[in-house]
Structure formats: structure tokens, C-alpha cells
N, C-alpha and C positions, 0 to 999 in steps of 0.2 A: 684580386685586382687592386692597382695600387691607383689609389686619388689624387692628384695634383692639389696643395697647401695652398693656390694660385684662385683653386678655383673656378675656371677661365669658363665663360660664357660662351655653349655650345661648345666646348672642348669634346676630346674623342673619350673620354670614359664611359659611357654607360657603352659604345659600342667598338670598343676598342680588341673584343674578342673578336668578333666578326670582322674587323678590319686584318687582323694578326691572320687568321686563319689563309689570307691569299700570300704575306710574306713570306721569302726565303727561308727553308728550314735554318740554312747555317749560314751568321753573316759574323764575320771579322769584323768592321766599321759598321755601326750602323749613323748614316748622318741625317739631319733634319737641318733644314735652311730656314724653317720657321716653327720654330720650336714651341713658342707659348707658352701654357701653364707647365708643359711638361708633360701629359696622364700618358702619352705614345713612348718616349723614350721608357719610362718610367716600369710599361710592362713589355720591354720586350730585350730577348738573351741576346747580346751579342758581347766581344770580346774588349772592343772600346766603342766610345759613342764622341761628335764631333755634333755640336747643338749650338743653331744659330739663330737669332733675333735680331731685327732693325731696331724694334724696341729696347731703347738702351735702359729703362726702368725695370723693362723685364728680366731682363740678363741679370740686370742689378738685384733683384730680388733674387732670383736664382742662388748667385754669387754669394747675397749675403746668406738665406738660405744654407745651405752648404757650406760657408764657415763655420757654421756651429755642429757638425757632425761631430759626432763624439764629446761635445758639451752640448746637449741636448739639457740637462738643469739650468746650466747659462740660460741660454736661448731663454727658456718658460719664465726664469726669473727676469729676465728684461723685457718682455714682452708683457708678463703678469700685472709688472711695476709701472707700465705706463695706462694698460688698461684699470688699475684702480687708481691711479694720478688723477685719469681724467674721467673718475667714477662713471666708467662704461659697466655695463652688463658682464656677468662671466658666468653664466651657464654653465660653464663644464664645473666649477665646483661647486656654488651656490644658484638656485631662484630666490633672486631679490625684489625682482617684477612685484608690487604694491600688488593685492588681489583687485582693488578698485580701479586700476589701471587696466587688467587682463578685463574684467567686465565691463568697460566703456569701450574700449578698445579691443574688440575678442579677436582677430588675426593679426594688428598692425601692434599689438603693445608695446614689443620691441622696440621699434620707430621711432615712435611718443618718446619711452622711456630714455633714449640715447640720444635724442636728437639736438639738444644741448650741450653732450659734452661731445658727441662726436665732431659738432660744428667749433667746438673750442680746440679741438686736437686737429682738426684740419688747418685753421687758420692760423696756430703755433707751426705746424709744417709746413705751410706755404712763406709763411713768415721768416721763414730761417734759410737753411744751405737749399732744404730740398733735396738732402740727398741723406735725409736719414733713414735707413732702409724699413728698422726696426720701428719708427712710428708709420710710414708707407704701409709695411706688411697690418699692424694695425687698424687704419683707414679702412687698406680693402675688405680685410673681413667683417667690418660692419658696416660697408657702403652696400647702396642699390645695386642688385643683381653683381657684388664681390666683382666691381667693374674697378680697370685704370685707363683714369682720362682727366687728361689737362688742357687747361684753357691753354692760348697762343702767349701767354703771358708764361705757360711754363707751370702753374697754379692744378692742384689736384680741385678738381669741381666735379665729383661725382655725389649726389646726394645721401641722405642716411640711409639702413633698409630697415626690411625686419626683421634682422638676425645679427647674430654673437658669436664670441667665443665659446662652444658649445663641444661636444664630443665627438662629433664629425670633424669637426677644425682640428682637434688633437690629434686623434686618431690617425689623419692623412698628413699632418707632419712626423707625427713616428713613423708614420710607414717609409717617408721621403727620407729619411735622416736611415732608418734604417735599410734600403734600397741602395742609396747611393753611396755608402759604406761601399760597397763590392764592385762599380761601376766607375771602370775609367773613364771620366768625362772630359772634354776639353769643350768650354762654352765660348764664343764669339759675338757680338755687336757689328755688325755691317749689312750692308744692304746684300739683297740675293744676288745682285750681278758680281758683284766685288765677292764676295763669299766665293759664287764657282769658277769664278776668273784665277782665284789665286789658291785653287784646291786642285791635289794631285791625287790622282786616283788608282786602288790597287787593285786586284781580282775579287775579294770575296765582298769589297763595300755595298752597300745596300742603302738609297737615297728614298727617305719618306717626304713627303711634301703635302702640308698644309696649308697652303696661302691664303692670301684674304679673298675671297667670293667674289666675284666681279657683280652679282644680281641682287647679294642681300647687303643689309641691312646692316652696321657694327661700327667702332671705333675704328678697329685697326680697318676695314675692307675701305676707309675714307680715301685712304693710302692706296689705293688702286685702281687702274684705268685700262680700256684697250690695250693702251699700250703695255703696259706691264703687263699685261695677261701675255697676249703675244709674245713681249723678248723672252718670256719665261718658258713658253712653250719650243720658242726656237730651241733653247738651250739645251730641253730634254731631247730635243730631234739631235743634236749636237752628242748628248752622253748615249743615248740609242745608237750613235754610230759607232760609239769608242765599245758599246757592249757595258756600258755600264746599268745596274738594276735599279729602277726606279718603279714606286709604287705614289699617283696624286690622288688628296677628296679634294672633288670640287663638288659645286650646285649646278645644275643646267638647267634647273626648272624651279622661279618661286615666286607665287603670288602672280604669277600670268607670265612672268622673264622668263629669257629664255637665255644662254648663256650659248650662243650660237657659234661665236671662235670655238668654245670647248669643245661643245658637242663634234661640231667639222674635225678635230684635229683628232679628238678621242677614236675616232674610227680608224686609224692606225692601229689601234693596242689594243691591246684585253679590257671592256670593259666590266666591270660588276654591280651592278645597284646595290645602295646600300639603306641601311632602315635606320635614320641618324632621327639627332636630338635638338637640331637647329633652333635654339631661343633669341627671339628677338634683343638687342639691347632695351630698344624702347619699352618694353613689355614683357611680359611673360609668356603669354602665349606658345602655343607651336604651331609650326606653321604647316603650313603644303606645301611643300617642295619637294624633288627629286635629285638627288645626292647620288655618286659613283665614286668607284674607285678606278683607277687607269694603270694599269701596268702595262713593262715591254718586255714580260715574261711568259711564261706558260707554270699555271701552279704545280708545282711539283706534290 
């Protein structure tokens, strides 16, 4: 399985086989209107892929991402040179962690250890365009919970964590770099309405869908209300007519919510419970909730 470079909070990776296993053997398009970190495109064959995000950060990441395919030295070299600019932690090649640091500090040393220069590299990125991809990609992998979020100001404000640039962070940008080599991609930035208003659809495409949860808890699900829950489900009532294949995760049960449009609507389609990895933004924790998948297919 291939890991998302992204990161993404509650992303489908750890159960991203169990979710595959209901999709279409064979799919010519596979498209995603709320794409993410990526980890679903990322492990599944289809012939091209059409990936879209409201988050125009995250696209942007993606984008720049994926410029560096096949200069992957580039990449590490400019990414390397800003995390010892602003003498961050680099785990993957060296432990520099002070040992007096790791013993005052036995789980959080990281934290401590970065929390100065990371605050120095935030505040030069907020400072500037804002649209440096290469210090962005930076930030998030050593912010809290590898989170992107901006004040109304437009300003990245997610705090330090307790993690680096480490061999997990390597590892799943080779795999990205090397994945997306073979993978006709065409990425997008617009909202879900605008995305299937002005999308034409052929026999073999196959529509995944991840939106933001109408019951928990997150950055992006801030972005989401009744109402978008509804025009969104109109819409799949709309591609269910044309015969187009759709497979949605949502939440219908967490922390006592109930997610009662879904649940009503789900009872048209196939549904399947699924055994997800839901983490709070706020916290670490996991929680109790009840996750499904909805398709308007029959598994083949």
C-alpha cells in the first residue's frame, strides 16, 4: 500500500484495502471530487484518474508534488536545505535530539526540540507570497497532527508536533513519486457542485467520494452544512439515474450524532460498514463512531 506524503488526518490508508475490495474490478476513469491527501487514488488501477479538491492548498501541494517526479534529488535537495536553514530535526539522516532533551522530555522531545525554529519558518511563510509550496510541504510535516490550516487572515496557524522528517516521510514520498510516474492524472480546484456540473461522463468511470462528515469533528468538515450534505446527495440520485458508478465513506454515528440525512438516503444503495481510523483534529484519540461505505452497485 502506497501512503499519502500529505499525511491527511483520518485519511483512508490504514483501511484503504477493505474499502477497494467493494470497487469495480475494471475502471477506465477513476474520479474523486474530494481528493485529499491522496492515499485512495494513490492505491487503486484504473486507466486515468480526474482528482478534485476545494482546497486550493491542497491541489497546490499535490501540483507542486508531482513537479518533481523524475527529479526526486531536486526535490530532497530543496526541501533538505530549508529544513537545515531553519535547523529543524532530520531523523531520516541523523538523531541530533540533545539525550538531556529526550530525558526531560521522554514522548514530546521532538516538540521542545523544533519549536523555535519551526515557529521561525512559519512566520517567514506567512510573511511572504504564501504560496511557497516547498516551505508549506515543510511546515506540515512538522506541525500538530501533519494538519493545513489557516487563519481568516489566510496565515498557516497550526502548532509544532512531535515529529520530523523521519523514514516514514521518505519512504511515502518515493512511493508517490514513484506511483505517479505510470498514472494519468488530471487534478482540479473547484467546489463539488462546479466540478460535476461541468464533468462529462463515459461507460467505465467510477466516482469515489470522500467529503467532509457532517457529525465530526475537522478543518475541512467546517466547510460543511445540511445543506451541502443534501445537494450532494441529490446529485448522486442524479448520476444513479444516468447509471453512473459511485462508491461514498461517510460517518452516521459519533460521539452520540447521528448523521440522519445519510443514514435515510443510504437505504437506497448497498450499504457496508466499515472498520475506519477516524482521529480527531483536536486530539489523538479515536473515537466511537460508525463509518459505511454506500454504493449504487452490486459487488461483483
Amino acid at each position: 500500500m502506497v501512503r499519502s506524503p500529505l499525511f491527511y488526518v483520518g485519511d483512508k490508508y490504514k483501511i484503504i484495502n477493505e474499502i477497494k475490495y467493494y470497487f469495480p474490478k475494471n475502471i477506465d476513469r477513476f474520479i474523486e471530487p474530494f481528493v485529499g491527501g491522496g492515499s485512495v487514488y494513490l492505491n487503486v488501477n484504473a486507466k486515468e484518474y480526474l482528482l478534485n479538491d476545494i482546497d486550493n492548498y491542497v491541489i497546490g501541494l499535490h501540483n507542486f508534488l508531482s513537479s518533481y517526479i523524475g527529479k526526486e534529488n531536486d526535490f530532497f535537495k530543496l526541501i533538505f536545505s530549508i529544513i537545515r536553514k531553519y535547523k529543524l530535526s532530520l531523523s531520516y539522516e541523523k538523531d541530533t535530539i540533545p539525550s538531556e532533551l529526550k530525558q526531560k522530555y521522554k514522548k514530546t522531545y521532538f516538540a521542545h526540540f523544533n519549536k523555535e525554529s519551526f515557529g521561525n519558518l512559519k512566520n517567514h511563510y506567512n510573511n511572504s507570497t504564501k504560496r511557497n509550496f516547498a516551505e508549506l510541504y515543510v511546515l506540515l510535516i512538522y506541525s500538530f497532527n501533519r494538519m493545513l490550516r489557516f487563519n481568516s487572515k489566510g496565515d498557516y496557524n497550526v502548532p509544532v508536533g512531535n515529529v520530523d522528517f523521519n523514514g516514514n516521510v521518505y519512504d511515502a514520498l518515493i512511493n508517490y513519486f514513484r506511483v505517479n510516474e505510470t498514472k494519468k492524472t488530471v487534478k482540479l480546484n473547484k467546489d463539488f457542485e462546479i466540478f460535476f456540473n461541468e464533468l462529462d461522463y463515459s461507460k467505465n468511470d467510477f466516482i469515489y467520494l470522500d467529503p467532509p462528515y457532517l457529525i465530526t469533528f475537522s478543518e475541512y468538515n467546517k466547510l460543511w452544512n445540511e445543506q451541502t450534505e443534501k445537494k450532494l446527495l441529490q446529485k448522486l440520485d442524479s448520476l444513479n439515474s444516468k447509471n453512473v458508478k459511485f462508491a461514498i465513506s461517510n460517518v452516521i454515528d459519533y460521539k452520540g450524532k447521528k448523521n440522519l440525512i445519510f443514514s435515510k438516503w443510504s437505504k437506497k444503495y448497498n450499504t457496508y460498514n466499515i472498520k475506519s481510523n477516524y482521529i480527531s483534529f483536536r486530539d489523538n484519540s479515536i473515537k466511537k463512531f460508525t463509518e459505511i461505505l454506500v454504493t449504487n452497485y452490486e459487488k461483483s
